[in-house]
Structure formats: structure tokens, C-alpha cells
N, C-alpha and C positions, 0 to 999 in steps of 0.2 A: 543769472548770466554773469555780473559782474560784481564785485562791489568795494568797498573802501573804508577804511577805519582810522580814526583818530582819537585819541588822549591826551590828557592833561592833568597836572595835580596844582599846586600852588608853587610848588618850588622845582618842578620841571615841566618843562613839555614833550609828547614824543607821538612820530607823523610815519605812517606807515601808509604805503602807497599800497599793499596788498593789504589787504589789510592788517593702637592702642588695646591693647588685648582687653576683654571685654569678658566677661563673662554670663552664658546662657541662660537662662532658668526655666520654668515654666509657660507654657503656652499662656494666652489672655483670655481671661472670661469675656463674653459676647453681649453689649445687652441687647436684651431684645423685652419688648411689651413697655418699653420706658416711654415717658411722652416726648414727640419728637420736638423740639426746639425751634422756633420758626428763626430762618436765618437773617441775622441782623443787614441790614440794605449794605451792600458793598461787600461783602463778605468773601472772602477768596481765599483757597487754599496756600496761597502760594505768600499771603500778607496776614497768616492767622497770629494773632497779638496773644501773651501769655496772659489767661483769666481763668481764675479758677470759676469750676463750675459742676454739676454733679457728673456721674460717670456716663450715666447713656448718650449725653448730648456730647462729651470730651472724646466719650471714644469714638463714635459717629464720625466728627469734625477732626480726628487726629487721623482715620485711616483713610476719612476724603482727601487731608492735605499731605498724604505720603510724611507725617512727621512724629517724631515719638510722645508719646504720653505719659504723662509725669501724674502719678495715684497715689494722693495723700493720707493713711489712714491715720485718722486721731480719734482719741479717748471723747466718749459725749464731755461738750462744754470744753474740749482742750485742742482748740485746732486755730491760734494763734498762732504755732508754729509754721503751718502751712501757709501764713500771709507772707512771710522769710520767703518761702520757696518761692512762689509766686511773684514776689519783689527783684528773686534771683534771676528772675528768668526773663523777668520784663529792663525796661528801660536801655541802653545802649548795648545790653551784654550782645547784641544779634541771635540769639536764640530766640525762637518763637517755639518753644514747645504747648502742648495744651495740658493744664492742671485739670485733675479731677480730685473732690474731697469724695473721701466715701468715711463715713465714721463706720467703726471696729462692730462688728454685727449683724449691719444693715444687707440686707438680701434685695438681689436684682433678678430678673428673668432672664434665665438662660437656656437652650436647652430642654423650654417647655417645660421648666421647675424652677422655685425656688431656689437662689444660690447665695448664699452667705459668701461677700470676696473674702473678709479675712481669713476666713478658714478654705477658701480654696488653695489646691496643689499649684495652680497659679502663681499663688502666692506665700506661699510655704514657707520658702526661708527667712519670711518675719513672724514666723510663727503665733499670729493672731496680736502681733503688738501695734503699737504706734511705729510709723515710718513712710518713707517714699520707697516706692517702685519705679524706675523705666523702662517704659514700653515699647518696641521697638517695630514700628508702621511703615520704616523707611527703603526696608530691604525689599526684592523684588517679592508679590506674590506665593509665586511656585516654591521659595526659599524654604527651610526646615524650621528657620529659627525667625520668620514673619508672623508680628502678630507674641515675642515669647518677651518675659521682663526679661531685659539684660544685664542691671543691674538693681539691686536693693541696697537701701541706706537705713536703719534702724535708728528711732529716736534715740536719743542720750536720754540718761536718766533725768537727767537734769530739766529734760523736755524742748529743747531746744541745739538745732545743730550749729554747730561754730563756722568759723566763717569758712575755712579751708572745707568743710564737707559740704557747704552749699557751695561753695566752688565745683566741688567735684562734682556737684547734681547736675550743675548748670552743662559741663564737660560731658556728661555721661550722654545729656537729653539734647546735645547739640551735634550738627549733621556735618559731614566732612567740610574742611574749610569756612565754618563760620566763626568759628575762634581761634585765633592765633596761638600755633605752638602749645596745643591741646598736649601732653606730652602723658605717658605713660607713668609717668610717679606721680602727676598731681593726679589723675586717674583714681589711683591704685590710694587714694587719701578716703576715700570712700568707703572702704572696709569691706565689699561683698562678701559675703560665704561661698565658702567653694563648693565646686559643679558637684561633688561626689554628697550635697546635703540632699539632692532633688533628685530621687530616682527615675528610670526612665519610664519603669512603669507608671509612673504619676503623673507623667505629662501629658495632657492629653492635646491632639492636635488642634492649632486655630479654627480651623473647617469643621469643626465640630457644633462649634460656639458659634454659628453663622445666626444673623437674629430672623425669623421668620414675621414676614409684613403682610399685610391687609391687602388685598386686589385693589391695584391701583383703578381709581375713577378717568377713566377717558373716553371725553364726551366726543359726540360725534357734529357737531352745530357749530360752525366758524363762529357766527356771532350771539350766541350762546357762549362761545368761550372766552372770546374777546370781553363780552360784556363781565362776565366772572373774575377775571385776570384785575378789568381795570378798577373792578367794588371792592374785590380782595387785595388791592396792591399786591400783583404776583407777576411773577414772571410768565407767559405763555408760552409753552413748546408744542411747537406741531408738527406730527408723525403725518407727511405725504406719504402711504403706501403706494408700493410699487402694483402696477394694474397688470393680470395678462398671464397666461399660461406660461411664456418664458421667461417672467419675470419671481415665478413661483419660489425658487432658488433662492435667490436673496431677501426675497421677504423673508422667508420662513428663518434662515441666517439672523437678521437682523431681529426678528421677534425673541431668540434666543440669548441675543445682546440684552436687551427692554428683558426679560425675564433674568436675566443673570442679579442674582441677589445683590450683590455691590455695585449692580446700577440702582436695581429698583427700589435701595436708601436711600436713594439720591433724587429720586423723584418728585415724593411728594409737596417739597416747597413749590413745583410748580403746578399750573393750571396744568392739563393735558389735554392735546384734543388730536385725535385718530382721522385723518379725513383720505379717500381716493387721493390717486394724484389726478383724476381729471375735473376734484369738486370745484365748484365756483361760489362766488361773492359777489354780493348786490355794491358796486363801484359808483355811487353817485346817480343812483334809482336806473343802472344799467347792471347787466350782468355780465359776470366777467369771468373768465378761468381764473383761480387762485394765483397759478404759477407763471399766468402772463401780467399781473401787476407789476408795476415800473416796480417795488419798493421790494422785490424776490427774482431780478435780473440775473441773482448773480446763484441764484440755486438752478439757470441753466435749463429751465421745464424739466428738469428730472426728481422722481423722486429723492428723498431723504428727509431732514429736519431744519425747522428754521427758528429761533427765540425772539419774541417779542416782548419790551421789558414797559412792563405798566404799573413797576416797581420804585426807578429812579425818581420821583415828581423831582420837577426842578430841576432835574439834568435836562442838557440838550437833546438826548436819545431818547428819554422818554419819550413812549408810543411808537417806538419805530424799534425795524427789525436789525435787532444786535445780534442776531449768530445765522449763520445759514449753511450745514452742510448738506450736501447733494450727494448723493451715493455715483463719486466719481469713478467712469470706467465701469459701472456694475458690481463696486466691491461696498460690503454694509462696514460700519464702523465696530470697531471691538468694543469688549467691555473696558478693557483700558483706555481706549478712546475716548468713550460713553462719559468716563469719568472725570477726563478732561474736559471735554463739553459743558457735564452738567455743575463743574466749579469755576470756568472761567472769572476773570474781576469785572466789574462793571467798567462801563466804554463803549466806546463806538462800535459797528461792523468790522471795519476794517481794525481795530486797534484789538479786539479781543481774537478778530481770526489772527494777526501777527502773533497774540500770544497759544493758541491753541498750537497754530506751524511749530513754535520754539519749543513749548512743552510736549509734543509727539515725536521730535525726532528722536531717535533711536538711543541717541548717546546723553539723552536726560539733558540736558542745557542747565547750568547752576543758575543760570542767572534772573529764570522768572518764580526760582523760591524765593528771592526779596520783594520788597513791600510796592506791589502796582501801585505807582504814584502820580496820580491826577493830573499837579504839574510836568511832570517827565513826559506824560501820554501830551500833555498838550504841543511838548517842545518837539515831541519824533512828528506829530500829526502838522506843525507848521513847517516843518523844513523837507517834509513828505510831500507836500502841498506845495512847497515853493520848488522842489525840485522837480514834480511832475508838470508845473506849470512852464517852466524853461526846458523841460525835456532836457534834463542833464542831469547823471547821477553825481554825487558830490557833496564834500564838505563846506560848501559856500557859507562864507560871514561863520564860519567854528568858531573866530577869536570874540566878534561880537555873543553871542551864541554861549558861548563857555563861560563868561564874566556877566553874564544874565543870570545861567545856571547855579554859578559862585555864590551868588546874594542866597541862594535860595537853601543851599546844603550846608553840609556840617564843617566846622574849619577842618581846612586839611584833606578833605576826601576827595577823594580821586572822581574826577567827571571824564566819560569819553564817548564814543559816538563811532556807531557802525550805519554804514547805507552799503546799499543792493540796488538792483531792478531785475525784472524778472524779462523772459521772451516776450516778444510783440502776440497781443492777443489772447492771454491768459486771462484764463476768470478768476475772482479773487481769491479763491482756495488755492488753486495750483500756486499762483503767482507768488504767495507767502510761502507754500512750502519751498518754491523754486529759489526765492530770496534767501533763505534760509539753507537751503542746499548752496546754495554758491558762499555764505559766510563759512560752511564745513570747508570748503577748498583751501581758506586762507587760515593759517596759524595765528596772525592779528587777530583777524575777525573774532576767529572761533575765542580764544584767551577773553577778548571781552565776553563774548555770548552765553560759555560754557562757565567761565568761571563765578562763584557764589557774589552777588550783589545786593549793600544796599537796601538802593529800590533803581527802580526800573520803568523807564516805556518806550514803548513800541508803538509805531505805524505805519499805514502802505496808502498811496494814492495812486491814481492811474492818470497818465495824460493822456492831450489827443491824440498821441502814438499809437494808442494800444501796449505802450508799458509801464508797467506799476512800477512805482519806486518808494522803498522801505527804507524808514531810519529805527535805531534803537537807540536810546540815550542812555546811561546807565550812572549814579551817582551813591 
């Protein structure tokens, strides 16, 4: 409906009432038959930290977080070098890309065969030596060159690269706007081989390499599932099917989402349980509909999905339902969607749907690729909470607010703050996207929202009005 932005650095303030050429190479090998890596608690695509790690779990975690992949191959017993890259990648440089080690030899599944990466066309133009790859995960899908190395860096003899060509790694393997004045000659310090060493015949497409998984287990028993979720520390997702001859349509729709392979890698950290939308639960030695419990108000009695996290111990949400999307209007979720869903960061209901609305809208939003930050979530959820309680959208007490935020950040960085509200009577899906559509109207807003951050939080509360009101904080 409406909304309002403000910022601040240390040495200005400012108050708004509205608020490298690159070269191609090879497609990527796929793993598949690798063991999958259970994901560490908190884990989000959008806050993934540089760690090296082998190739099945990096490349997994590099194409969940839309970001590139950085593939170290080193000589057995020679992959100190790769702690350099690693080191490059990490600490203030703002890249998060994900390292994989793969020593010179070693064979992965791909393809339903054995695959040696150093000698794959893949990876060609190092011609079975020591060196980095980057991988490039960040471009859309459907793209020619998703999923292909972009650039190669070849070890020096000497077995170690100087500082200007981990410079260049770092440049290569980092996403528009996170590095300042990325320029086309520090680039071009990296040394690529040109396009004409990689034939086209040898490329073979990403879709090729797609990895083939085990039928997923999806149990049909609410509390059979619950009870699994909270022994395994796992997250629960629960698929309410849609019931009914007219409803046939979207089911079958939405089963082809849940089958689409770059959902159904994304599955297995959670528990799964398939129920009717009309199944019920025993509520305190009564029986109840599922979808009329006080704690799935906001999935509306309609079919879709809702996550229940028996992951977090010790956070406040633990046992309680952090995601709930409702197949709104009758439309099922995409695979692109799916995939936001199934990487959200850990938080509250309302604080992970703020981020699902930012990460779906159409024009990619840079700002929830920095690091969801616990404190940030806590500062949008209190002034979300105090604005829904006075029923008034606004930057109330920013100056108190901003020199809280100060102690907490890095000297110097820029803190600033967007709020919204959404129409009278929204459920809390629409109401984040409506928030969210109204910060696209304003050029304020959006520059905070759109542009790369950081880190980041977001929240939405609702007053007795019937309107939710959203803040994002961003530092």
C-alpha cells in the first residue's frame, strides 16, 4: 500500500519520504551418487560462508545458493594452495562463493558412470594440472552458459598463485556489485585460455549432468512425522494435497514441481509427510482438522505446504510452524519457487515469509544475497511489532534505532531501513508480497532492497487493523 525508507552512514544522514568480459568454457560435471551432506543448523543460501569442501556437497550448496563454484584441483598431498583460495574468499572480501577440493584423478558419479573431473571437457583448458575453476550457478536456468566454468586459473609452477591472481579468483567468483570497481584489467590478471582451446563439440550441456536420486520417503502419519522430525532434529514439511475432482489440475501441476530434479535435491534434509487437506490431529485428546489449528491460520484452510522446524533447539521457533505457503488463488508453486522455500534462513513465520516475498519477486532483489542476521531479524521484528501495535507505518525513534544498530556493525557501514503495510485483511503471504510490491513503486525503497547487502533483516506484523506492517533493516 504504502511505505517509507530511511538511511544513514556515520558521516551523513539521508531521509526519503518515498521511500567484465568473462570468458566461457565448458559445461560442469553433475555429481550425483555422492553422500549428501546433512545441512549445517542455519544454513541459507543467501548467507553461504567460503569453506572448502568436497565436490558433491559444494556443488549441491553452490547451485541451491544461485552462486558460483570455485574447484580446486591439487596434486595428492599438494593442496595447501587451495587454503590461499579459500582464505581469498573468506573474511571481509564480501564474496561467499563455495570451494570444492577435488585432487587430479579422483572420479565422481555422473551420468550413471564414472567420471574423472580432471580429464573431463568440463575442464579442459587445465589440462589435467593443478588449478582453480569458476563455476558459474548464478545466471538464469534456461541460460546457455548456466552451470559452464567461466573462467580457469592454472597453478604456477612454483605451486602457488601470487596475490594479484587470487585477486582475480576472488573477482571472477564474485556476483555483480559485491566488489567495488571489479574492473576489466584486474580481471583479465587471471590469465584464462581463450574460447577457441574448448571446442563446441566437447561441451556438453548442464542438463546432461543432472544427478539422478532415490524416491523420496513420504510418510503419510502427522504424528509419525512429527515424532521423526523431532528424534532426527529435522525440519518437517507438509504437503496438504489438494482433495476433489476440480482440484485434480493443480495437484498434478504441483506433483511435477516435487518431481522436478532441482527440487527433489533439496528435499531430503527434511522429514516429509504427504497428508489430505481434510486429514486431522489428535489436539489435546480431541480431534481436530489439521488446517483449522490456531498455529496454520495463516495457510487459510487451503491446500499447499507448511515447515515445521524441530531443527533450531534453543531458538524461540523451535516447534513451531516457520513457513506456510497455501496454493493462493489455485496456482501451485514453481520449481523456482520450490527452491526458495526449500533454502529459506532460519526465523520466525513471519521473518522467513518477508524473505521468500523479497527473494521471488521478479527483479531478484540483491539484498537477501547478504548474510540473514539474527540481530537485524530481531531489529525489523521489534519496530514491525511496534508499528503494528500503534497502527502507524513509519520510521519512529530511527535516530535511537540507528546508534543501537552502530554498536552492532562494522565502522563505517552504511545502516538504513525500509517499512511498508500491506491492505486491510491480507493473509500473511499476500501481505509480504503486497509490502514488497509497494517498496517496487518507490526508487528509495527499491535502491535499499534491490541493491547487494551486507547482511540483512526483514519482518511483518499485523495489527488489530487487519494491516501488517513490514520493516527491513539492512547493514
Amino acid at each position: 500500500m504504502s511505505a517509507s525508507v530511511v538511511e544513514r552512514s556515520l558521516f551523513r544522514a539521508v531521509a526519503s519520504a518515498c521511500a567484465v568480459a568473462v570468458v566461457l568454457l565448458g559445461a560442469l560435471v553433475r555429481a550425483e551418487d555422492q553422500p549428501e551432506a546433512a545441512s549445517k543448523e542455519g544454513d541459507a543460501p543467501a548467507a553461504v560462508q567460503p569453506a572448502a569442501t568436497d565436490y558433491g556437497t559444494a556443488f549441491r550448496a553452490a547451485r541451491q545458493a544461485d552462486r558460483p563454484l570455485v574447484v580446486c584441483f591439487y596434486a595428492a598431498g599438494q593442496k595447501d594452495w587451495c587454503d590461499a583460495v579459500t582464505a581469498k574468499l573468506g573474511g571481509e572480501s564480501g564474496v561467499r562463493a563455495l570451494v570444492a577440493l577435488v585432487e587430479i584423478g579422483q572420479a565422481i558419479r555422473s551420468g550413471g558412470k564414472d567420471v574423472v573431473l580432471s580429464e573431463d571437457p568440463a575442464f579442459a583448458l587445465l589440462k589435467g594440472k593443478p588449478g582453480a575453476a569458476v563455476v558459474d550457478f548464478s545466471l538464469p536456468k534456461d541460460s546457455p552458459d548456466y552451470g559452464r566454468a567461466r573462467r580457469v586459473f592454472a597453478l604456477p609452477e612454483a605451486r602457488a598463485f601470487s596475490e594479484e591472481q587470487l585477486a582475480a579468483i576472488r573477482i571472477a567468483a564474485a556476483l555483480p556489485g559485491e566488489l567495488p570497481q571489479a574492473s576489466a584489467k584486474e580481471l583479465a590478471k587471471g590469465g584464462a585460455a581463450p574460447a577457441e582451446a574448448m571446442r563446441d563439440d566437447a561441451v556438453r550441456p548442464a542438463a546432461a549432468f543432472r544427478p539422478s536420486l532415490p524416491a523420496l520417503p513420504w510418510m503419510t502419519d502427522y504424528a509419525a512425522a512429527t515424532r521423526a522430525a523431532k528424534e532426527e532434529k529435522r525440519m518437517l514439511l507438509v504437503y496438504m494435497v489438494p482433495e476433489g475432482e476440480d482440484q485434480a489440475a493443480l495437484r498434478d501441476r504441483f506433483e511435477k514441481t516435487l518431481a522436478d530434479p532441482a527440487v527433489a535435491e533439496l528435499l531430503p534434509p527434511y522429514v516429509l509427510a504427504r497428508l489430505p487437506q481434510s486429514a486431522v490431529m489428535k489436539d489435546e485428546g480431541r480431534e481436530v482438522a489439521l488446517l483449522d489449528h490456531p498455529s496454520l491460520q495463516e495457510m487459510e484452510h487451503k491446500p499447499g505446504l507448511f515447515i515445521v522446524d524441530y531443527q533450531s533447539e534453543g531458538e524461540e521457533y523451535y516447534g513451531t510452524v516457520v513457513s506456510v505457503f497455501p496454493f493462493l488463488s489455485g496456482r501451485p508453486y514453481s520449481a523456482a519457487q520450490m527452491k526458495v522455500i526449500l533454502a529459506l534462513p532460519r526465523g520466525t513465520l513471519t521473518q522467513r515469509t518477508m524473505v521468500y516475498a523479497v527473494s521471488t519477486h521478479p527483479e531478484r532483489p540483491a539484498s537477501v544475497r547478504g548474510t540473514p542476521d539474527p540481530y537485524l531479524f530481531g531489529e525489523a521484528e521489534s519496530h514491525s511489532r511496534y508499528q503494528s501495535r500503534i497502527r502507524l507505518q513509519g520510521h519512529h525513534f530511527w535516530e535511537t534505532r540507528f546508534h543501537r544498530i552502530l554498536g552492532r556493525i562494522p565502522p563505517g557501514t552504511l545502516a538504513s531501513e525500509v517499512c511498508a503495510e500491506s491492505w486491510p485483511g491480507q493473509g500473511l503471504l499476500a501481505a509480504a508480497i503486497e509490502c514488497v510490491r509497494s517498496w517496487r513503486q518507490s526508487s528509495g525503497h527499491w535502491r535499499a532492497v534491490s541493491s547487494p547487502q551486507r547482511a540483512y533483516g526483514y519482518d511483518i506484523k499485523r495489527g488489530s487493523n487487519g494491516i501488517w506492517y513490514a520493516t527491513g533493516i539492512f547493514a
